[in-house]
ZAMARGU-4260 file (C-alpha; in steps of 0.2 Angstrom, whole numbers, plus 5000, padded with zeros to 4 digits):
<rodrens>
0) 5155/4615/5105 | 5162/4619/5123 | 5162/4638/5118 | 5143/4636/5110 | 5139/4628/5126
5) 5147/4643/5135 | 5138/4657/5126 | 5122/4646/5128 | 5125/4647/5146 | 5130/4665/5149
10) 5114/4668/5141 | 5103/4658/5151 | 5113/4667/5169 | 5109/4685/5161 | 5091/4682/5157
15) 5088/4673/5175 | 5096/4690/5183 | 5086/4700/5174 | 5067/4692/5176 | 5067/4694/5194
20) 5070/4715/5190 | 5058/4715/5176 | 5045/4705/5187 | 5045/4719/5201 | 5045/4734/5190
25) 5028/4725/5179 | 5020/4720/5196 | 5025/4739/5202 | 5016/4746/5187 | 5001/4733/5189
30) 5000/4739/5206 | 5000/4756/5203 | 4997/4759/5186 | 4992/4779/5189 | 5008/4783/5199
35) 5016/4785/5180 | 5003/4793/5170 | 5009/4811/5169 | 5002/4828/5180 | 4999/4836/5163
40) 4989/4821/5155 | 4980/4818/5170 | 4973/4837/5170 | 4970/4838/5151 | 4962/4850/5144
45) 4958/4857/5161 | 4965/4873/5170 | 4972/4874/5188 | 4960/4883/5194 | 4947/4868/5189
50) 4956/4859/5204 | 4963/4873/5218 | 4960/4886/5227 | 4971/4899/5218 | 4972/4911/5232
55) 4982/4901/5246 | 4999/4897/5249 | 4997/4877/5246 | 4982/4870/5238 | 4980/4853/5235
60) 4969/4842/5225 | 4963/4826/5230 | 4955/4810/5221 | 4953/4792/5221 | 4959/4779/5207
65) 4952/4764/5202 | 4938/4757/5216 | 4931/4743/5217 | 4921/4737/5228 | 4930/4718/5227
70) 4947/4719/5229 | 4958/4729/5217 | 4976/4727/5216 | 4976/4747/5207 | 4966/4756/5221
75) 4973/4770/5227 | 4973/4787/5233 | 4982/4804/5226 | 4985/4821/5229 | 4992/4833/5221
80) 4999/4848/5229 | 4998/4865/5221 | 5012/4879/5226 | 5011/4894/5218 | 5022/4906/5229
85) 5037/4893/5229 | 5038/4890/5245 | 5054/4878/5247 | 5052/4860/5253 | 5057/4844/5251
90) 5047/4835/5239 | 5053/4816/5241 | 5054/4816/5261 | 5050/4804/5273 | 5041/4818/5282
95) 5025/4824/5270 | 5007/4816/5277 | 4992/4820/5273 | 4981/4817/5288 | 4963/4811/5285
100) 4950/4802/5292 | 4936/4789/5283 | 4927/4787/5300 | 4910/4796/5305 | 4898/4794/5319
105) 4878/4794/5312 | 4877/4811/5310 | 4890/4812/5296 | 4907/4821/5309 | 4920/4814/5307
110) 4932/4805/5320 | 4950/4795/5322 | 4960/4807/5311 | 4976/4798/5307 | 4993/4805/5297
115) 4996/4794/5279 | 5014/4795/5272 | 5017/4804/5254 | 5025/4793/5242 | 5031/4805/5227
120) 5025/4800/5211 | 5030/4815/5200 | 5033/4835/5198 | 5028/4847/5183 | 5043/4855/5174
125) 5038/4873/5183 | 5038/4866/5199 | 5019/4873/5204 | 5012/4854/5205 | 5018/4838/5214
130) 5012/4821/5212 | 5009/4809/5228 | 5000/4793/5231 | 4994/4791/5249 | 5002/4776/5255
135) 4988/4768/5265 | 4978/4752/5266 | 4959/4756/5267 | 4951/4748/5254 | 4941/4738/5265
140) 4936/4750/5276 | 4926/4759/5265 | 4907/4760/5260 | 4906/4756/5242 | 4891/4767/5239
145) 4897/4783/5245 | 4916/4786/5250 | 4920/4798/5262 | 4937/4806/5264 | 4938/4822/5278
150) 4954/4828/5272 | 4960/4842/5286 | 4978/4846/5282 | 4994/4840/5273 | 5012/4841/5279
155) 5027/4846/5270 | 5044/4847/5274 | 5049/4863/5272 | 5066/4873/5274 | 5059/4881/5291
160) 5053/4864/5298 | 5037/4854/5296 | 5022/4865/5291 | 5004/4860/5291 | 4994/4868/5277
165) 4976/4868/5282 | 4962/4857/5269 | 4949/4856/5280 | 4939/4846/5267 | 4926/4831/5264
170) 4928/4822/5248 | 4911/4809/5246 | 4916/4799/5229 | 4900/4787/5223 | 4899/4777/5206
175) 4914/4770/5199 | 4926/4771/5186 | 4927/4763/5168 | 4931/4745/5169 | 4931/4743/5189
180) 4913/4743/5192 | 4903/4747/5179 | 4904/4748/5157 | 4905/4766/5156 | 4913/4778/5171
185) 4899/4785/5185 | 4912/4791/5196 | 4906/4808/5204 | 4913/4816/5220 | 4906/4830/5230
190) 4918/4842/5239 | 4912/4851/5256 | 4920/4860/5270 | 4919/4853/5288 | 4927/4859/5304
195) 4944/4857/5311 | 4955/4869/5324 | 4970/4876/5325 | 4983/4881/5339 | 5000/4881/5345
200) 5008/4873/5357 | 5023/4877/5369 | 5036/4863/5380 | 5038/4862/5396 | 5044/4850/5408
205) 5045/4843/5428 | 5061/4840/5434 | 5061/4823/5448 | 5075/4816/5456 | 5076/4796/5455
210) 5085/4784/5466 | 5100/4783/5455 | 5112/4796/5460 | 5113/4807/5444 | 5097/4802/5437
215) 5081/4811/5437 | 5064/4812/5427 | 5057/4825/5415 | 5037/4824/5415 | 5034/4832/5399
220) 5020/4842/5394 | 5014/4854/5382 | 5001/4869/5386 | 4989/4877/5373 | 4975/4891/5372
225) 4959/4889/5361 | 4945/4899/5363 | 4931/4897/5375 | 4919/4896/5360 | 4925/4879/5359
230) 4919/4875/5378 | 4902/4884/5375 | 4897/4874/5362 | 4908/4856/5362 | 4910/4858/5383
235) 4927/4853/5389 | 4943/4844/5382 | 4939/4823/5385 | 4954/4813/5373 | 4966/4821/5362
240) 4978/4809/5353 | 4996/4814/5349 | 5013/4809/5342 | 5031/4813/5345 | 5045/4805/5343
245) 5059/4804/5358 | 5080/4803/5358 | 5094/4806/5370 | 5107/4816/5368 | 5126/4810/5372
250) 5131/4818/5383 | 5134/4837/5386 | 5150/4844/5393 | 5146/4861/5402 | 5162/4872/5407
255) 5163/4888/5417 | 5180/4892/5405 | 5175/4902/5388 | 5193/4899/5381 | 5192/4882/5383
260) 5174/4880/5377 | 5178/4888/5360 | 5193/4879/5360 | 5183/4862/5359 | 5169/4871/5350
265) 5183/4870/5333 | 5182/4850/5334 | 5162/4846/5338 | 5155/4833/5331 | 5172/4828/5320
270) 5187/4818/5322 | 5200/4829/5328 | 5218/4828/5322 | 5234/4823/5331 | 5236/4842/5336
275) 5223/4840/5346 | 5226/4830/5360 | 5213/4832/5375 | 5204/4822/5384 | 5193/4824/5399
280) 5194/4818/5415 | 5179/4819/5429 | 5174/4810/5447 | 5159/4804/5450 | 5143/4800/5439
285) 5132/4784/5449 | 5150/4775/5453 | 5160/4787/5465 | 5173/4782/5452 | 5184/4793/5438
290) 5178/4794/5423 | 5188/4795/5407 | 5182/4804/5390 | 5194/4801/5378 | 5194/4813/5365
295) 5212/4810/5356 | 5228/4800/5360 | 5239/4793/5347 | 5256/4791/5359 | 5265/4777/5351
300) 5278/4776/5367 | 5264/4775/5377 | 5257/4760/5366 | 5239/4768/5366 | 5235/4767/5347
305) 5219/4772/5344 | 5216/4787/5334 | 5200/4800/5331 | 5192/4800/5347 | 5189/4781/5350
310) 5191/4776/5368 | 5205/4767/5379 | 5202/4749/5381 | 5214/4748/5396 | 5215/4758/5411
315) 5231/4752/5417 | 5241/4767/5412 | 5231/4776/5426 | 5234/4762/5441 | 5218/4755/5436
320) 5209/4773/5445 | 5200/4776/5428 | 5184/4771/5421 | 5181/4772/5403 | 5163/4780/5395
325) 5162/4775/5376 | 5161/4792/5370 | 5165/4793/5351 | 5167/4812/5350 | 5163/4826/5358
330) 5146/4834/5353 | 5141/4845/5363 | 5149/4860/5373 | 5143/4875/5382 | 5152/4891/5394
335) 5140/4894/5407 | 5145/4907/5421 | 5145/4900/5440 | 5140/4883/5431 | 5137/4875/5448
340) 5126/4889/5455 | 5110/4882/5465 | 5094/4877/5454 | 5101/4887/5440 | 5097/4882/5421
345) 5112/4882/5416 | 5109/4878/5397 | 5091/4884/5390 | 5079/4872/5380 | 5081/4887/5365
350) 5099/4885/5366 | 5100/4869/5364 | 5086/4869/5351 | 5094/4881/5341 | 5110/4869/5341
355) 5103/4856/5337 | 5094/4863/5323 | 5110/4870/5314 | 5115/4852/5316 | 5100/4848/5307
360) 5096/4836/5323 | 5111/4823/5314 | 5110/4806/5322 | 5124/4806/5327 | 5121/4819/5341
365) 5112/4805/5350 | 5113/4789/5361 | 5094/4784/5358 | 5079/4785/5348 | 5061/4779/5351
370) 5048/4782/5338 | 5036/4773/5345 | 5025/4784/5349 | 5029/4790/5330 | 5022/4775/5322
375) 5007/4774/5336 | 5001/4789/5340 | 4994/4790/5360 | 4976/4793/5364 | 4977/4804/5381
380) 4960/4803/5394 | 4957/4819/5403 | 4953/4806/5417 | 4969/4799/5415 | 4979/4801/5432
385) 4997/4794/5431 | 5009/4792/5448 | 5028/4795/5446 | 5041/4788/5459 | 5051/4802/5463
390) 5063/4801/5481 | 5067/4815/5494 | 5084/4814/5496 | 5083/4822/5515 | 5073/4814/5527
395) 5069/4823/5543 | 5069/4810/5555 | 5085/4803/5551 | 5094/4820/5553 | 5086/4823/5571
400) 5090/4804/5576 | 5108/4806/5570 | 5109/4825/5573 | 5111/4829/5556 | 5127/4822/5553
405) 5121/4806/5544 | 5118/4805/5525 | 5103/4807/5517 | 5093/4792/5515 | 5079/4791/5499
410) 5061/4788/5503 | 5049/4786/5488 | 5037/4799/5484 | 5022/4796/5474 | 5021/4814/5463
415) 5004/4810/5454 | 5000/4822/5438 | 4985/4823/5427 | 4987/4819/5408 | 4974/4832/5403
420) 4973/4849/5415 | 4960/4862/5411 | 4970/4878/5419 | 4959/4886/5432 | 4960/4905/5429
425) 4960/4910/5445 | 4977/4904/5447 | 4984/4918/5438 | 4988/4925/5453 | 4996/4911/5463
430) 5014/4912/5466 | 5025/4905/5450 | 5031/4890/5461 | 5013/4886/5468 | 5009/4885/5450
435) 5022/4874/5446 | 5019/4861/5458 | 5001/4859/5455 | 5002/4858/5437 | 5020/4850/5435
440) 5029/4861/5425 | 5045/4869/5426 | 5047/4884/5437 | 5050/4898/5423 | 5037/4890/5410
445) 5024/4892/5426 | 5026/4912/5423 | 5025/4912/5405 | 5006/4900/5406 | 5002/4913/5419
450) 5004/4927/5408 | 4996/4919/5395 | 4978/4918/5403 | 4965/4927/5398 | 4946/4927/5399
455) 4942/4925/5382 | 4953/4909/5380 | 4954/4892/5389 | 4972/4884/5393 | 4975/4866/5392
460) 4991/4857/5399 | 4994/4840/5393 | 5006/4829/5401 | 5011/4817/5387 | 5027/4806/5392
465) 5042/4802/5407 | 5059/4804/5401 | 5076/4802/5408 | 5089/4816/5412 | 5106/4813/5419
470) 5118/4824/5426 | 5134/4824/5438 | 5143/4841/5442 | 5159/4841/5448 | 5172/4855/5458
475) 5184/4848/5447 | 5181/4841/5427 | 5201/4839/5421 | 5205/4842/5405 | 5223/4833/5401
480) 5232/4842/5388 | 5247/4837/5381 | 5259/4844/5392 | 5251/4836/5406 | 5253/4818/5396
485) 5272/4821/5392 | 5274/4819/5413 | 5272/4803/5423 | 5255/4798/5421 | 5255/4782/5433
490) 5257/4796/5447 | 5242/4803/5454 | 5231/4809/5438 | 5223/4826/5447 | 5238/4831/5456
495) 5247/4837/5440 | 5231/4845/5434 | 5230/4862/5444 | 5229/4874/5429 | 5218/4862/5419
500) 5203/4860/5432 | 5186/4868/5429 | 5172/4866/5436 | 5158/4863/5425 | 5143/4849/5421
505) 5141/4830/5412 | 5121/4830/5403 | 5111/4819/5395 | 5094/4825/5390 | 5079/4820/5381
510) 5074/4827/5365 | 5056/4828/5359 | 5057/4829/5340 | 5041/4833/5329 | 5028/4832/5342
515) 5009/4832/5335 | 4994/4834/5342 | 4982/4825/5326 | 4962/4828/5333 | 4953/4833/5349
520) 4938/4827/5358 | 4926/4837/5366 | 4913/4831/5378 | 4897/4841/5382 | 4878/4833/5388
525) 4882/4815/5380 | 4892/4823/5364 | 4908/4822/5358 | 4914/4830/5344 | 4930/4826/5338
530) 4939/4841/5327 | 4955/4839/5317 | 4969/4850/5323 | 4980/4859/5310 | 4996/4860/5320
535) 5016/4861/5313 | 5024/4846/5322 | 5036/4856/5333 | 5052/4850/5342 | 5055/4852/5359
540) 5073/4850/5371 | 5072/4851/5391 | 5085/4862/5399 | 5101/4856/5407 | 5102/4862/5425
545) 5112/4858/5438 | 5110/4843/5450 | 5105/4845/5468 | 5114/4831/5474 | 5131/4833/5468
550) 5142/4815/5468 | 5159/4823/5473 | 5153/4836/5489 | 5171/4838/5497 | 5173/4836/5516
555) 5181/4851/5527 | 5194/4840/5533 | 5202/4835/5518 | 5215/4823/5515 | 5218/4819/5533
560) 5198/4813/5537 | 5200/4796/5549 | 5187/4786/5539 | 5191/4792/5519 | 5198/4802/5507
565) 5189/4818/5508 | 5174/4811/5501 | 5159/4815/5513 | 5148/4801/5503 | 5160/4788/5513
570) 5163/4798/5528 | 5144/4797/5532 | 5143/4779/5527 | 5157/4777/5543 | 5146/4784/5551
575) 5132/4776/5549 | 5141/4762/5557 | 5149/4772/5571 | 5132/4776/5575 | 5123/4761/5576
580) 5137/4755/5587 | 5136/4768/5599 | 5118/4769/5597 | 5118/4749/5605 | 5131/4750/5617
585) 5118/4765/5624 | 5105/4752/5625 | 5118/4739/5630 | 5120/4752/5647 | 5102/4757/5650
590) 5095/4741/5653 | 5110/4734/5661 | 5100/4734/5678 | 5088/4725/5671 | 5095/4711/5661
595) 5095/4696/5674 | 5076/4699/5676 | 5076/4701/5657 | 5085/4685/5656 | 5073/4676/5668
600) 5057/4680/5662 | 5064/4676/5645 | 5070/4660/5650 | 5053/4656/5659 | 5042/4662/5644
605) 5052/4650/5633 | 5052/4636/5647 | 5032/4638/5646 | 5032/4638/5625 | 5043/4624/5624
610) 5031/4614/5638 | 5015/4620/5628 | 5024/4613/5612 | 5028/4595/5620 | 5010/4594/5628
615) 5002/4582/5615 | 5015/4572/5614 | 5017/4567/5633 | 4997/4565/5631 | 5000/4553/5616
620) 5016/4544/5626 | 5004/4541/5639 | 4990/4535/5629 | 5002/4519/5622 | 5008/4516/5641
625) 4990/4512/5646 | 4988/4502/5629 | 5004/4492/5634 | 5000/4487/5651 | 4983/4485/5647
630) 4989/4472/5635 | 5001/4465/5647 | 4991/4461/5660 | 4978/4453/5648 | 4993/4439/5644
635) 4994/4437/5663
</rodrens>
């Protein structure tokens, strides 16, 4: 009976495991019931070239399953994408949209373009077809009469990036299928072409300086040339709407040693071996303290145990002089000759582009990502006007007051930028950093969007986003090698380090990853048109350069300075003080002559405030006397 009993209730366990599964995949298939009928059934009798345009790289084929204009739970919409040349690409990623729009205004344009995600359904066994469902939720967006779908482009993830194929297609579906509207199936749909345009678009970036030592912002833009047809017959550039997604690098270790470069080139990105035991040492960043990277210690005698990279959580074997940056590994690392050479690029957005793309952009590689502007792509105003607080780091009147021997002192600076800047031809000819400055672009880009102008075209610069950059040179970035470890390391750190000092740059930089710009708005006597833009989401890097206000400036006098170490950031702050105190005892001494007369009037002037002050209340005392001896002598 027990074992009876047993069985009975094994049963009953498997069978409750198993409804939940079989619930999901038969609400799955309710749901969508097309996404498993197969390519070669849904084509029948029919020929490819019934469906696509046979001539082009990728065709695609695009139709509507089961409408109704009440609410159906099997509504969806498919495409199927024909490739005849083979071109390689990723059939199940994240990263294939088909951008669309089911908006028009009353004359039949379309607007509001958006990107849909691909949700792969099937392939044939050749390969020359795939099958997606659109994932989107529009079914009550629609008109039920006439559905209209302007198609302009899909993208696929390809083995040379994201690639856009051009559709440029209006798809108006009316009637209905069998059995989701009517008895028998009236479904028709009418294919015409409608407008979109095309372009290319290339980075650039405006490097501030913030209040935080180290820190800096990067406005960065995009420019683009379409041709002045455009402007004659839509007028000018009024909203564009984009999309991009934004990350931060860890940071990047810039050295002006090539053997040691490759060295640490052998171990990026990975967990190095016992064999390799380096770490780095460098003053400064927004602290004025040291700053310890750990690469890899495994010294047992020295209790530090942790292995493969993974930081020290005591500073103690340093005298407490250390402070610790969580940096797993080691990701990045260039040779850069005369690395702290005045406003000099010292690693190139194509170089690290290129880097990061034989990395295939691993997450690892960065702190940070923000796809917000990703999932929400940003609608830009060419009357958009944004301010950024950027600081001057030298401020005139302070050096003349303390005969320039003071430290600088930060005063905000409002740098205001245009989102959307129509380039004005005539500045062709301007100098390259005139150009810069009025437009907000880097200094070497300014020369390229120079070149580029030409009569025939118009050149937009769009200034999409703020993002951070951090960097801290240094004289002197240690790199402790194993000899160095064996000696006493409680004594001074940087004193047994003279064959292992380079000077060389810490980085963080902003990566923009797949930037898109999705549809244009032109504005021209009381009309906008809005066109669809067939563009390849392209990635973008901004340069690491070298900081103008290095952290660790080293005083002339050395060791032996009276107020500090050598370190002219506290030397000036000394005097600061000294100044001020000399600055009152000068006052102190010019007006000695007059201070007892200051003193007088002073203490007449508050004599007279404080009588003032106590008028109405000796009015009032006098106001009860007379009551009280009124009332006295009415008693007598």
């Amino acid at each position: 009976m027990k074992r009876l009993l047993s069985v009975i209730l094994s049963v009953i366990f498997v069978v409750m495991l198993l409804v939940p599964f079989s619930v999901v995949f038969a609400s799955e298939k309710v749901q969508y019931p097309f996404d498993y009928s197969s390519i070669e059934d849904d084509f029948g009798d029919k020929t490819y070239a019934d469906f696509f345009e046979l001539d082009k790289d990728i065709s695609v084929y695009f139709t509507e399953y089961a409408y109704s204009s009440m609410s159906s739970s099997d509504f969806a919409l498919y495409v199927y994408v024909y490739n005849p040349k083979g071109i390689e690409f990723n059939a199940k990623s994240n990263e294939n949209r088909l951008q669309f729009s089911i908006q028009y205004d009353a004359e039949g344009k379309p607007f509001n373009f958006g990107k849909y995600g691909l949700e792969y359904c099937s392939q044939t066994e050749d390969g020359l077809i795939t099958k997606y469902r659109v994932v989107c939720n529009i079914h009550n967006q629609l008109f039920p009469h006439a559905r209209r779908y302007f198609v302009s482009s899909i993208e696929l993830d390809t083995v040379e990036g994201i690639s856009d194929y051009s559709i440029a297609k209006k798809y108006t579906f009316t009637g209905y299928a069998k059995g989701y509207g009517s008895e028998e199936s009236s479904i028709e749909c009418m294919v015409d072409s409608f407008e979109t345009i095309s372009f290319d678009t290339y980075h650039t970036s405006y490097r501030v300086q913030s209040s935080e030592v180290g820190k800096y912002y990067d406005i960065q833009s995009v420019w683009f040339n379409i041709d002045n047809d455009y402007t004659e017959n839509y007028g000018n550039i009024d909203s564009l709407k984009a999309m991009w997604i934004e990350r931060l690098t860890t940071p990047i270790l810039v050295l002006d040693n090539a053997s040691r470069v490759n060295k640490f080139k052998d171990i990026l990105c990975q967990d190095v071996s016992s064999d390799f035991p380096y770490a780095i040492l460098w003053e400064g960043i927004n602290t004025g303290e040291t700053l310890f990277w750990k690469y890899h210690f495994n010294y047992d005698s020295l209790e530090w145990n942790q292995k493969n990279q993974w930081p020290i959580t005591s500073t103690e074997e340093f005298g407490g002089a250390l402070k610790e940056i969580e940096v797993p590994r080691l990701n990045y690392c260039f040779y850069a000759e005369d690395v702290l050479e005045t406003e000099k690029v010292v690693v190139s957005s194509q170089e690290l582009l290129d880097y990061l793309n034989t990395k295939n952009w691993d997450n690892s590689l960065f702190e940070t990502e923000d796809r917000t502007n990703y999932d929400n792509p940003v609608t830009f105003n060419s009357k958009d006007v944004n301010i950024l607080q950027s600081y001057q780091v030298n401020s005139f009147w302070k050096q003349l007051v303390t005969l320039g021997i003071c430290g600088p002192t930060e005063e905000a600076d409002a740098v205001p930028y245009k989102a959307i800047q129509l380039v004005d031809y005539a500045d062709k000819a301007i100098a390259s950093s005139a150009f810069a400055e009025k437009y907000k672009v880097g200094v070497l880009e300014a020369e390229k969007i120079q070149n580029d102008l030409t009569s025939n075209k118009d050149t937009y610069i769009l200034a999409y986003s703020i993002t951070p950059y951090y960097a801290w040179s240094n004289d002197d970035i240690a790199i402790i090698g194993e000899s160095c470890i064996a000696n006493s390391l409680n004594s001074d750190a940087w004193t047994q380090m003279n064959d292992d000092l380079f000077k060389g740059i810490v980085a963080k930089t902003t990566a923009i990853q797949n930037f898109d710009i999705i549809d244009v708005t032109f504005y021209k006597n009381g009309i906008y048109t809005t066109l669809a833009v067939v563009h390849d989401p392209t990635s973008y890097v901004s340069s690491v350069t070298v900081p103008t206000t290095p952290n660790n400036v080293k005083c002339d006098c050395g060791d032996n300075c009276l107020f500090c170490e050598g370190d002219c950031e506290e030397c000036r702050c000394w005097i600061d003080y000294i100044v001020l105190i000399v600055t009152l005892l000068l006052l102190i001494f010019i007006f000695a002559p007059f201070i007892q007369y200051i003193i007088s009037f002073a203490a007449r002037l508050i004599s007279l405030i404080i009588q003032i002050l106590l008028l109405p209340f000796k009015v009032i005392a006098k106001l009860i006397k007379r009551r009280k001896d009124k009332d006295e002598n009415r008693k007598e």
